[in-house]
C-alpha positions as CSV (number, residue, x, y, z in Angstrom):
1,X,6.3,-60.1,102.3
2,X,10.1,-59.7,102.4
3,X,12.0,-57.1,102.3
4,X,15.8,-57.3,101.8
5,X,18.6,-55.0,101.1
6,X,20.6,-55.3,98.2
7,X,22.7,-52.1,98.7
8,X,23.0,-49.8,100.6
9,X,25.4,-46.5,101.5
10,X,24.9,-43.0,102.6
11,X,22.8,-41.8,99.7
12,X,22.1,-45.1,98.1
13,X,20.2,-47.4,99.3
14,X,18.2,-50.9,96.9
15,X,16.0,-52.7,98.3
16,X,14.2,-55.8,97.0
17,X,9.9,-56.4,97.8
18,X,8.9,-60.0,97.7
19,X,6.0,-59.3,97.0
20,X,6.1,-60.1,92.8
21,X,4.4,-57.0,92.0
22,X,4.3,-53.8,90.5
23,X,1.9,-52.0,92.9
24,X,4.0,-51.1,95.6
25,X,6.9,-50.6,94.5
26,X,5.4,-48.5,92.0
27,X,4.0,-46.4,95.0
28,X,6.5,-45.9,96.9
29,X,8.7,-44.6,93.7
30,X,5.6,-42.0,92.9
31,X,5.2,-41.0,96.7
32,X,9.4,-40.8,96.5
33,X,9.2,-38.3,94.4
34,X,7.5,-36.2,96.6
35,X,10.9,-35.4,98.5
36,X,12.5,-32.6,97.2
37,X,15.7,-34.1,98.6
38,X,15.0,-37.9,96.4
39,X,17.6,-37.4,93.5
40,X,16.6,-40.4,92.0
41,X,13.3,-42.8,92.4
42,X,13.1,-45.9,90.5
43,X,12.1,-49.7,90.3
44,X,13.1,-52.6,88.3
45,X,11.9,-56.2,88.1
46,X,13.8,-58.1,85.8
47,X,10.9,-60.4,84.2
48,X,7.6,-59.2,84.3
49,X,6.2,-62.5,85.7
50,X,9.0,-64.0,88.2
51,X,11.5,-62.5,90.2
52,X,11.6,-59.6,93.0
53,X,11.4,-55.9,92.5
54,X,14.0,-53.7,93.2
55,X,13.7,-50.2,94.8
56,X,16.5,-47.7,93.9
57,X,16.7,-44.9,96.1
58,X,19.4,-41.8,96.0
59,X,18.8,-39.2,98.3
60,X,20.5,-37.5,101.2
61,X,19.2,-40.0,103.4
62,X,17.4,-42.8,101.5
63,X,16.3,-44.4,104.7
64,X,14.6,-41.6,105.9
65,X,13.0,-40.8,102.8
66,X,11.3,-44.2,102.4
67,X,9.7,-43.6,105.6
68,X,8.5,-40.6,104.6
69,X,7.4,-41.8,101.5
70,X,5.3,-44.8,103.6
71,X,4.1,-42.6,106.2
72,X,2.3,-39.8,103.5
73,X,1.3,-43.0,101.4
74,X,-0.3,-44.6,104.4
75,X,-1.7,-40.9,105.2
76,X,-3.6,-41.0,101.7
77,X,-5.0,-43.8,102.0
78,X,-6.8,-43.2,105.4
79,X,-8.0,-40.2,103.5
80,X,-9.3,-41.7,100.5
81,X,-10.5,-45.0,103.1
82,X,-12.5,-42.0,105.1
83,X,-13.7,-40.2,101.9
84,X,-15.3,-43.8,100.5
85,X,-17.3,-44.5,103.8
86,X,-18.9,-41.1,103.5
87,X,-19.7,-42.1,99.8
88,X,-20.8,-45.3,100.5
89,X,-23.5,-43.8,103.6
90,X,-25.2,-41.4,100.6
């Protein structure tokens, strides 16, 4: 996966996710939201079967608030990987 920036200034910042899918960057723009200081939280992918998606981030600090947004994603799913094994052991 590659990860490039398209744009980027103090409260905007686009990335684009080689990664051809909807999933993450459809996670990240939920878990964005999160942020009460995320003004906007949005992706685009210009065909839904080739090309890159982009992450548009405005915030006070965009950069920061991606991390966020990854660290309480990657919190969740620990949780829910946790949750499952106890399921699983019934």
């Amino acid at each position: 996966m590659q990860v490039k920036i398209e744009k980027q200034d103090k409260e905007t910042l686009i990335i684009e996710i080689d990664n051809g899918g909807h999933t993450l960057p459809n996670l990240l723009r939920k878990a964005l939201w999160d942020d009460s200081s995320v003004s906007l939280a949005a992706y685009e992918k210009s065909h839904p079967y080739v090309g890159a998606p982009r992450l548009i981030v405005k915030s006070k600090d965009p950069k920061k608030s991606i991390m966020s947004a990854i660290k309480r994603t990657q919190d969740q799913i620990e949780q829910f990987g946790s949750e499952f094994e106890k399921v699983l052991k019934k």
